[in-house]
C-alpha positions as CSV (number, residue, x, y, z in Angstrom):
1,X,79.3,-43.8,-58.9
2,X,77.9,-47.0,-58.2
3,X,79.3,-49.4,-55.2
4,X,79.7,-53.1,-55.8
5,X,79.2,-55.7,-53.0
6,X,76.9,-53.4,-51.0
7,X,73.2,-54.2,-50.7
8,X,70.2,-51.9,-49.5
9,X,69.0,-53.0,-46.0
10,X,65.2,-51.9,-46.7
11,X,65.1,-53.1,-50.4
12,X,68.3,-55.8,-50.8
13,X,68.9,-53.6,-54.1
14,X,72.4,-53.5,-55.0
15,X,71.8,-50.6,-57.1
16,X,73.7,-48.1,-54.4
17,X,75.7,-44.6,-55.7
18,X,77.6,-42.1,-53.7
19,X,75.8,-39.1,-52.8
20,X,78.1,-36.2,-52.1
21,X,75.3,-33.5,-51.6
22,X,76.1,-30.5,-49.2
23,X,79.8,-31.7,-49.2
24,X,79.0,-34.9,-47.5
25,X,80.0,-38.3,-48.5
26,X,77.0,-41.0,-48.2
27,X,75.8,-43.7,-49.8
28,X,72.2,-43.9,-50.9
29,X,70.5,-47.0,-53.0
30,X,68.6,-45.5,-56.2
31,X,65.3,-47.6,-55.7
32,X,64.0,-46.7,-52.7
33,X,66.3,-43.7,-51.2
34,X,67.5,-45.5,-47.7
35,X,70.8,-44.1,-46.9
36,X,73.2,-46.9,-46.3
37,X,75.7,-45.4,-44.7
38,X,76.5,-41.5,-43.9
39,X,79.3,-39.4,-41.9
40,X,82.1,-41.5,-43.4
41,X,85.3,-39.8,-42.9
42,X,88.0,-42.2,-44.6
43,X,87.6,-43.9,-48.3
44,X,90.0,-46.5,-48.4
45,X,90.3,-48.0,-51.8
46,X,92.4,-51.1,-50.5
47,X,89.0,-52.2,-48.8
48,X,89.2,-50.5,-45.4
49,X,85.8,-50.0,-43.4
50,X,84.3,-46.7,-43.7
51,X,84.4,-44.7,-40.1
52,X,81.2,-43.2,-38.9
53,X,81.3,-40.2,-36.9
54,X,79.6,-41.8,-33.8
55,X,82.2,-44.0,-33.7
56,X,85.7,-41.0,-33.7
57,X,87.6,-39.8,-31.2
58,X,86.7,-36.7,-31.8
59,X,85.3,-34.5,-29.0
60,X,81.6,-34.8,-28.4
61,X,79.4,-31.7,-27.5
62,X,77.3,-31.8,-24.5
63,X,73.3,-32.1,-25.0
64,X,71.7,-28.9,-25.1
65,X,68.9,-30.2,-22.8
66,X,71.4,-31.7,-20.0
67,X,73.0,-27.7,-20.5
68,X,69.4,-25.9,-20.0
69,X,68.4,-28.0,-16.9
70,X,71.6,-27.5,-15.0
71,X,71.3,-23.8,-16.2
72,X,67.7,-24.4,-14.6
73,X,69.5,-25.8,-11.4
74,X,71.9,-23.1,-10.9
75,X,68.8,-20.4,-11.3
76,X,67.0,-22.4,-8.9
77,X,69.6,-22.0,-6.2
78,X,70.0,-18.6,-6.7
79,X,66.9,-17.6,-6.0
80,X,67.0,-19.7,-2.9
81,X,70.3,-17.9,-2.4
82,X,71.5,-21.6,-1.0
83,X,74.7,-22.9,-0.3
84,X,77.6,-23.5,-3.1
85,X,77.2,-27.1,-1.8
86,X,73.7,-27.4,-2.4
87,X,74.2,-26.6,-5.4
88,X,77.0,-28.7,-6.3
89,X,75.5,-31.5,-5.1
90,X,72.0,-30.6,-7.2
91,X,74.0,-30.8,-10.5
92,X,75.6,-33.8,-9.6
93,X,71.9,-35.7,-8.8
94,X,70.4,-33.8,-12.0
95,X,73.3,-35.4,-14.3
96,X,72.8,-38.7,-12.6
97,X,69.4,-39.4,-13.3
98,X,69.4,-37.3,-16.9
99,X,71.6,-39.9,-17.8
100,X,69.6,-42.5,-15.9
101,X,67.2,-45.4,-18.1
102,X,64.1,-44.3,-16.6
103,X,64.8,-40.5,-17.2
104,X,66.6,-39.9,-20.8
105,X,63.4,-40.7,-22.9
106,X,61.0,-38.2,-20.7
107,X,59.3,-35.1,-21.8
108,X,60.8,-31.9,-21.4
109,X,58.6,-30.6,-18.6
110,X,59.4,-33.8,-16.4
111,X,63.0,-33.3,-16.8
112,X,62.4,-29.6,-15.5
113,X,60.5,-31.0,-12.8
114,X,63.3,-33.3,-11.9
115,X,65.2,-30.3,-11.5
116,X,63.2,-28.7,-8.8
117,X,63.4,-32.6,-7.0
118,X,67.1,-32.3,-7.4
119,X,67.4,-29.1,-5.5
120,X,64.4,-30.5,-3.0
121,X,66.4,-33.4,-2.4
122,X,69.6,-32.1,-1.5
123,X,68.7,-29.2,0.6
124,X,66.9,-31.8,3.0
125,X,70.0,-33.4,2.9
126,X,72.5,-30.9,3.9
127,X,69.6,-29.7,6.3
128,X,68.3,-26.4,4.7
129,X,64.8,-26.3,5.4
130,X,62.3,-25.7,2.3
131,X,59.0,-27.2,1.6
132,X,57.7,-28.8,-1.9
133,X,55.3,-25.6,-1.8
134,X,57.9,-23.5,-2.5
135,X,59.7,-25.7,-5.6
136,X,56.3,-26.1,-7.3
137,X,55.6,-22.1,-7.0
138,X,59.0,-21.8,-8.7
139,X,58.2,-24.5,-11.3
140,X,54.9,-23.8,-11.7
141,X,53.7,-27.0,-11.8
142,X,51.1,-28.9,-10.1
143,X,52.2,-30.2,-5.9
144,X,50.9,-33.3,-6.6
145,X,52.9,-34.0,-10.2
146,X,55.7,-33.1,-8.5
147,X,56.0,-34.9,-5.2
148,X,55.0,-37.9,-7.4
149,X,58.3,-37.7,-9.7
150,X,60.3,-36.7,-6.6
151,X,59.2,-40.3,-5.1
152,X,60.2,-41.5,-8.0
153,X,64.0,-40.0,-8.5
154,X,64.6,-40.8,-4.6
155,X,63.8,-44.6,-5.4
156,X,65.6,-45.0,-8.4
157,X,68.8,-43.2,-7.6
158,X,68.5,-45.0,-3.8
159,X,68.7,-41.6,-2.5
160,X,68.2,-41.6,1.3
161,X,66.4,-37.6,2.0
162,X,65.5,-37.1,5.6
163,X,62.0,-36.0,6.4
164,X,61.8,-32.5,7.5
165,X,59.8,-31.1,10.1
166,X,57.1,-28.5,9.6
167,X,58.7,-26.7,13.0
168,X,61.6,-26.2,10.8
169,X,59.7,-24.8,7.9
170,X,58.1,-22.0,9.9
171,X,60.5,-19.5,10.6
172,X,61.7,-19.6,6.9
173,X,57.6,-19.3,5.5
174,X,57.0,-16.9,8.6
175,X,59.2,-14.2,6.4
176,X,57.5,-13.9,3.3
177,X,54.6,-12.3,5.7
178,X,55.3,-8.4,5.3
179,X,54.2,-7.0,9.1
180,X,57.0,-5.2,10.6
181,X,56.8,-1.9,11.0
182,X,58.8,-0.9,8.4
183,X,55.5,-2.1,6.2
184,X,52.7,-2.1,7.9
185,X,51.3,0.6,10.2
186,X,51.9,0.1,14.0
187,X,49.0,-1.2,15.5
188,X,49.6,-4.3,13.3
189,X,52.9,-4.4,12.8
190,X,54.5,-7.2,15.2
191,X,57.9,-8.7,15.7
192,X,59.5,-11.7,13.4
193,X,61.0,-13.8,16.2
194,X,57.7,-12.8,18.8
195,X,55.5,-14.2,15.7
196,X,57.9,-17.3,15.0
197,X,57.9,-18.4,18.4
198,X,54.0,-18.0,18.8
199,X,53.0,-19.8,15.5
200,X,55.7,-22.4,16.5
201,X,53.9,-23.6,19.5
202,X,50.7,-23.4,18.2
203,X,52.2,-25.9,15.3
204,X,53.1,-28.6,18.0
205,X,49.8,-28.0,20.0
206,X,48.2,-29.2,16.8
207,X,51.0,-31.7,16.2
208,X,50.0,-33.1,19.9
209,X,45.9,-32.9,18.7
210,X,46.5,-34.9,15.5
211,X,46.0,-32.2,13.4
212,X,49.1,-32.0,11.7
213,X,48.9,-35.6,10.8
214,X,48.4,-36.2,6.9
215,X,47.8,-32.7,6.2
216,X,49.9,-30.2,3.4
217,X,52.4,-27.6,5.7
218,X,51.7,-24.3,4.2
219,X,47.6,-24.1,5.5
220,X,49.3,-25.2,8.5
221,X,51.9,-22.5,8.9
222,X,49.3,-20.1,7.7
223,X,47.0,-20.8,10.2
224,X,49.5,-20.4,12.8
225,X,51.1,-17.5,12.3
226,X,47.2,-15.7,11.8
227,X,46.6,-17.1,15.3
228,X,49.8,-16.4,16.3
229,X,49.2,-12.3,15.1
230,X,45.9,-12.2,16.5
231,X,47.0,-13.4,20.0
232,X,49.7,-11.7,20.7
233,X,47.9,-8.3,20.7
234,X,44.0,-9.2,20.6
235,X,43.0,-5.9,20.2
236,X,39.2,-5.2,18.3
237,X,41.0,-4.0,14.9
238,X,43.6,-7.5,15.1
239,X,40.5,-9.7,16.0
240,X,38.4,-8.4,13.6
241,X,40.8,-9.2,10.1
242,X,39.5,-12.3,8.3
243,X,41.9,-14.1,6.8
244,X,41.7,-12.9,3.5
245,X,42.4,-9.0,5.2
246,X,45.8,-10.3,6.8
247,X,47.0,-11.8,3.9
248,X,46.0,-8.6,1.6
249,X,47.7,-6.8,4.5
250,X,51.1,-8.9,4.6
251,X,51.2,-9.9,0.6
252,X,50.8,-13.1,0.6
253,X,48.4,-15.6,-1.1
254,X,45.7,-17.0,0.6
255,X,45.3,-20.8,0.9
256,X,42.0,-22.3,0.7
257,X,42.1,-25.4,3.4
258,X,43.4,-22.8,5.9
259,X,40.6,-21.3,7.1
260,X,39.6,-24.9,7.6
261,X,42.7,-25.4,9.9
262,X,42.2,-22.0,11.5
263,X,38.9,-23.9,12.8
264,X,40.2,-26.9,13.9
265,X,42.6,-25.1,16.2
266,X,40.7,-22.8,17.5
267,X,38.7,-25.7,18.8
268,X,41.4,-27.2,20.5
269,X,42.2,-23.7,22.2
270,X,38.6,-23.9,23.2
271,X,38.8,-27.7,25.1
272,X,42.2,-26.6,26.8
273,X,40.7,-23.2,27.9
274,X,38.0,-24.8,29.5
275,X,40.3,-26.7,32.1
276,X,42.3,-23.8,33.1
277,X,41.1,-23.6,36.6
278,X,41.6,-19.8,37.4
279,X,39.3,-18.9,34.3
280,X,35.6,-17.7,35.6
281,X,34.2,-17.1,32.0
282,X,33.2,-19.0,29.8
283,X,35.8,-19.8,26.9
284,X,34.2,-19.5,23.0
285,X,36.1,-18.7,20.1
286,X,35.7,-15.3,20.6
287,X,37.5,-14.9,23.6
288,X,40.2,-17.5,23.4
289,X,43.1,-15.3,21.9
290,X,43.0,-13.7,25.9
291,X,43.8,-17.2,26.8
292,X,46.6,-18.9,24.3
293,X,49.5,-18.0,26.5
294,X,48.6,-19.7,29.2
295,X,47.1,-22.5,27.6
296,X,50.7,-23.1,25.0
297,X,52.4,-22.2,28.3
298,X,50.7,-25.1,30.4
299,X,49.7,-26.9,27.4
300,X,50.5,-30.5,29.0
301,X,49.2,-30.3,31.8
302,X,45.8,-29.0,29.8
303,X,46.4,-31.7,27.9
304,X,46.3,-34.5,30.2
305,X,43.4,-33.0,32.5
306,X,41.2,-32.4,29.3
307,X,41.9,-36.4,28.8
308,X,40.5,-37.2,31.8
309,X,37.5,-35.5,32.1
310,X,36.7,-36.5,28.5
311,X,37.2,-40.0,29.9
312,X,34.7,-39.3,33.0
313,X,32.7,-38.0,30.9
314,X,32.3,-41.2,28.9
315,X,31.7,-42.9,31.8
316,X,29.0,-41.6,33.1
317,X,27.3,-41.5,29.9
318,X,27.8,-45.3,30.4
319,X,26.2,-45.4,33.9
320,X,23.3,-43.7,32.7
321,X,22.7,-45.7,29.8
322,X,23.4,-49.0,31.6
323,X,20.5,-47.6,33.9
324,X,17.9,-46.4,31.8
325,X,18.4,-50.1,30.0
326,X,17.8,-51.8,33.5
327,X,14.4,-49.6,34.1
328,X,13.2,-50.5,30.5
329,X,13.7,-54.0,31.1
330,X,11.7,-54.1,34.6
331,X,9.4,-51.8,33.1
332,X,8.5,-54.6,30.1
333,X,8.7,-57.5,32.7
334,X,5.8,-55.7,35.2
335,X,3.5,-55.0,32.1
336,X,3.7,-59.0,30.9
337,X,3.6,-60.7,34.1
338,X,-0.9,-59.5,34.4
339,X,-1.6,-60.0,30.9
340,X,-0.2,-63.9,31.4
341,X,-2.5,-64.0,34.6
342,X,-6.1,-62.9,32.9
343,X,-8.4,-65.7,33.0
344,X,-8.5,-65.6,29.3
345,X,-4.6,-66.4,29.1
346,X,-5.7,-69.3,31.4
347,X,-8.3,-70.6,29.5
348,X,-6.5,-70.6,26.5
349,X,-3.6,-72.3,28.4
350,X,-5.9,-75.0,29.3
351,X,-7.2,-75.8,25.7
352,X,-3.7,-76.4,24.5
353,X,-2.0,-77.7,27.7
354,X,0.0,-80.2,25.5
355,X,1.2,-77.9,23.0
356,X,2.9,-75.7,25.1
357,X,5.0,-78.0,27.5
358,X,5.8,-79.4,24.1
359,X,7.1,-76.5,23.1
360,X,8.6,-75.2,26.2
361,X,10.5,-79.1,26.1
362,X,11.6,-78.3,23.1
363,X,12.9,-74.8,23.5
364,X,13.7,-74.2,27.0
365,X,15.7,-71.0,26.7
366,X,13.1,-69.3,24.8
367,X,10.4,-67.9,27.8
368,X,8.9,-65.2,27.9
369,X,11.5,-62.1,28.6
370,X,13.3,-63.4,25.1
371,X,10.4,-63.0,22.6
372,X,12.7,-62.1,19.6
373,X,12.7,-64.8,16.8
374,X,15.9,-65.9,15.2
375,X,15.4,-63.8,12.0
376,X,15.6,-60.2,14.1
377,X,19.2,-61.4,15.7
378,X,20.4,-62.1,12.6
379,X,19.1,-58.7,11.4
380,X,20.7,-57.5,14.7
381,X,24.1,-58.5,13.8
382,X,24.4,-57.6,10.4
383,X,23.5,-54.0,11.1
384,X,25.9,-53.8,13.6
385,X,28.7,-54.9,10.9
386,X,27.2,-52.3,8.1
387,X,27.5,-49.2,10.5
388,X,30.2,-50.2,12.4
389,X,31.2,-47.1,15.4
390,X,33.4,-44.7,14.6
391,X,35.3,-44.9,17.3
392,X,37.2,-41.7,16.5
393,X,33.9,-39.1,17.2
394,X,34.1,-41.1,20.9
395,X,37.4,-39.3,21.4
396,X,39.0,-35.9,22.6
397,X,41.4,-36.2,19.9
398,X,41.9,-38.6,16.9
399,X,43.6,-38.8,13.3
400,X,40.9,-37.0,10.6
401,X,40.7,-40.1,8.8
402,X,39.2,-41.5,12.0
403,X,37.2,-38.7,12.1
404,X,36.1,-38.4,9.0
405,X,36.4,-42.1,8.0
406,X,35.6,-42.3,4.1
407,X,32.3,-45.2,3.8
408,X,33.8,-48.5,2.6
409,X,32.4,-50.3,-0.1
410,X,30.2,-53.1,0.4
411,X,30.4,-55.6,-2.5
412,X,26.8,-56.7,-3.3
413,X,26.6,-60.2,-4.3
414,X,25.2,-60.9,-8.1
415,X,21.9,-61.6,-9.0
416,X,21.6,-65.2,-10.1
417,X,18.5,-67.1,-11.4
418,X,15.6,-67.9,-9.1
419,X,14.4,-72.0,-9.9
420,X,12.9,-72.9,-7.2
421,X,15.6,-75.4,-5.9
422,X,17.7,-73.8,-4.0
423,X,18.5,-74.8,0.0
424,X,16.6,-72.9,2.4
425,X,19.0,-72.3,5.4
426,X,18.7,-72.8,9.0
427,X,18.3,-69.8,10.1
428,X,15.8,-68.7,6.9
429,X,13.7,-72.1,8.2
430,X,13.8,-70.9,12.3
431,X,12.3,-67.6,11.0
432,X,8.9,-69.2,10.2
433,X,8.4,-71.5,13.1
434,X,6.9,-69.6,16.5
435,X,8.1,-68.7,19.8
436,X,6.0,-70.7,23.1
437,X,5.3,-66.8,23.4
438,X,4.0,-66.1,20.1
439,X,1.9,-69.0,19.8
440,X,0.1,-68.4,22.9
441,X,-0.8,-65.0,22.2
442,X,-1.9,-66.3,18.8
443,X,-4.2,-68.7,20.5
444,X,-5.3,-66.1,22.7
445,X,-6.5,-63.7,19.8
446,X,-8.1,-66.8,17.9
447,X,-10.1,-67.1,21.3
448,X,-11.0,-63.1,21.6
449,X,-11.6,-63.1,17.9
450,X,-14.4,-66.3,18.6
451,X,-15.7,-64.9,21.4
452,X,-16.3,-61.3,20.0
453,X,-18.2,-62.9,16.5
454,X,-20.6,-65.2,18.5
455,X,-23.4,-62.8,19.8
456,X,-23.7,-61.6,16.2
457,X,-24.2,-65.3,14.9
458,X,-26.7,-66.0,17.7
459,X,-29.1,-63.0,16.7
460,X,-28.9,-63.8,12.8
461,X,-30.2,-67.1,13.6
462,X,-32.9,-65.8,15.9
463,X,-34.0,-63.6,13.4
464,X,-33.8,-66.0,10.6
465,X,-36.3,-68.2,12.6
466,X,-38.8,-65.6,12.8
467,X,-39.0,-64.5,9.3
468,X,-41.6,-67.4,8.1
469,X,-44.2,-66.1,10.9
């Protein structure tokens, strides 16, 4: 049956019948398909509006994917076997930013990201210590992707999520390492709370040595707690497992940048164990594990003498420089002052008497101990602004991106078109004209360079005389 007074919003036909398909009331215009209007519950025939089903009272289901991510939340927490207010308070963040602008129109994997930041969030909150490591193991999903969309959900829903310290972290990663007894056989099996405590203070004497500083937590804690197991009983068999060996051993996986970590604080143990002042031996990196009790035990006071011999040591390097600079510079001043005194110097001096007091009038800072021109000072300073000193090598212990500063970029200027006019500068200009120095010693080879070509003129001549004879 056809409807009067309706028009199709795609075409404007008014050619529009009731389609009761699948018991289902809608209206549906005959030239181009376009459903005008569907779900209408009431058909008033005294002209009442038709009711669509968005617009009822009647009760709404809940959205499957708001159901499957707080079922993703609750499975979450169990497995972290967290509190009931953790858990509470992760459904009630996941429904506030499902619901959110910036979150309803996502795709399905980043709304089962958010889920792991939801948990992240409020278990650093209620102060339940667990790192983003662990979430994105769980998720399976890239670290990176998901610290980025946690940054994200903590800005928009002005969420306030304390830092947490790796200290904090340790004892809670330090269990997934399977070396008691009960797994392990003796000789390697050691004590939880011995290895905690070990790896802790090895984690702030590489918090102290900047080491910590910008760097991910689990290569940390790994490192540690290695150290930690090989120093509490350095035995041969302990000292000589490789990393990958103690983590086959307590069934873990291995992390890449930790061997990398394991290096840098072994080196720190080896600085501090050279200032304990009972120690005869030398201290290497094989025979520093003898020596990390003492040296977390008096690490401060390690600390702080380590400072200051690196700081004498500096000093002296300073001295010596400063000295060997001095006897160069005496050194260049006793070899000029005969070479001005020769008789050829004098005679030369003589020739061009005017020329020189002109010049030495004109330029009377420029003598003889200053003979670079103005073109290799300029060259002077802009080498030292290209490689500027990495002042970070210079110290015991610095930041690593002072140590291993990335090389800025150096924007060359463009290429432009050579005519022929353009301004020569000052200093391009000073670069051509000579020194008082220079130009005597260019007079003075002019006059060696005469005096060494006339005995051969002299003989051609005599020579040439005596051919016609």
């Amino acid at each position: 049956m056809s409807r009067s007074g309706l028009s199709c919003p795609g075409c404007g036909s008014s050619n529009i019948v009731d389609d009761d398909l699948y018991s289902q009331p809608q209206l549906v215009c005959v030239d181009c398909g376009t459903v005008v209007s569907e779900g209408a519950l009431a058909d008033d025939p005294v002209g009442g509006s038709d009711v669509s089903y968005s617009r009822t009272t009647a009760a709404k289901t809940e959205c499957m994917n708001l159901k499957k991510g707080l079922q993703r939340v609750k499975a979450i927490c169990r497995i972290l076997r967290v509190r009931n207010e953790i858990e509470n308070l992760s459904e009630t963040y996941y429904n506030q930013a499902y619901q959110h602008v910036s979150f309803i129109k996502v795709s399905l994997q980043k709304k089962e990201i958010l889920t792991g930041c939801c948990v992240l969030v409020s278990c650093r909150q209620l102060n339940w210590p667990i790192t983003m490591g662990t979430i994105s193991y769980l998720l399976d999903v890239d670290p990176m992707l998901l610290g980025s969309i946690y940054k994200e959900m903590v800005k928009i829903l002005n969420i306030e999520a304390p830092i947490v310290n790796i200290t904090d972290v340790i004892e809670t990663h330090a269990q997934e390492y399977k070396i008691s007894s009960l797994h392990v056989p003796e000789e390697f099996a050691e004590d939880s709370k011995d290895l905690t405590k070990r790896a802790i203070a090895l984690v702030e004497l590489a918090a102290d040595s900047w080491i910590v500083t910008g760097r991910k937590p689990i290569p940390i804690m790994m490192a540690a707690i290695y150290l930690a197991w090989q120093s509490l009983k350095p035995t041969k068999q302990r000292l000589k497992f490789s990393l990958d060996k103690f983590c086959q051993l307590a069934q873990v996986n291995k992390s890449k940048a930790a061997l990398k970590r394991i290096a840098e604080i072994k080196k720190v143990l080896c600085k501090l164990g050279k200032e304990i002042p009972w120690l005869r031996e030398a201290v290497t990196t094989d025979n520093v594990f003898r020596q990390v009790e003492d040296i977390l035990q008096y690490r401060y006071a390690l600390l702080r003498r380590a400072l200051r011999t690196h700081e004498d040591a500096l000093l002296e390097e300073c001295k010596a420089s400063c000295d060997d600079s001095l006897t160069k510079q005496t050194d260049k001043a006793q070899t000029s002052e005969p070479v001005e005194q020769t008789p050829n110097s004098s005679s030369v001096q003589q020739r061009e008497p005017n020329a020189g007091e002109a010049g030495e009038a004109a330029q009377p800072g420029d003598g003889d101990h200053d003979p670079c021109t103005v073109s290799e000072a300029h060259s002077d300073t802009l080498e030292r602004q290209n490689t500027a000193p990495n002042w970070g090598k210079s110290v015991l212990f610095a930041p690593p991106c002072v140590i291993h500063a990335k090389k800025r970029r150096v924007e060359q200027p463009e290429l432009q078109d050579v005519t022929g006019k353009e301004e020569i500068s000052d200093s391009e200009i000073d670069s051509y004209i000579r020194t008082p120095q220079e130009a005597r010693d260019f007079a003075l080879m002019q006059k060696m360079l005469s005096a060494s070509e006339s005995p051969t003129t002299h003989r051609t001549g005599s020579i040439s005389c005596r051919q016609p004879n």
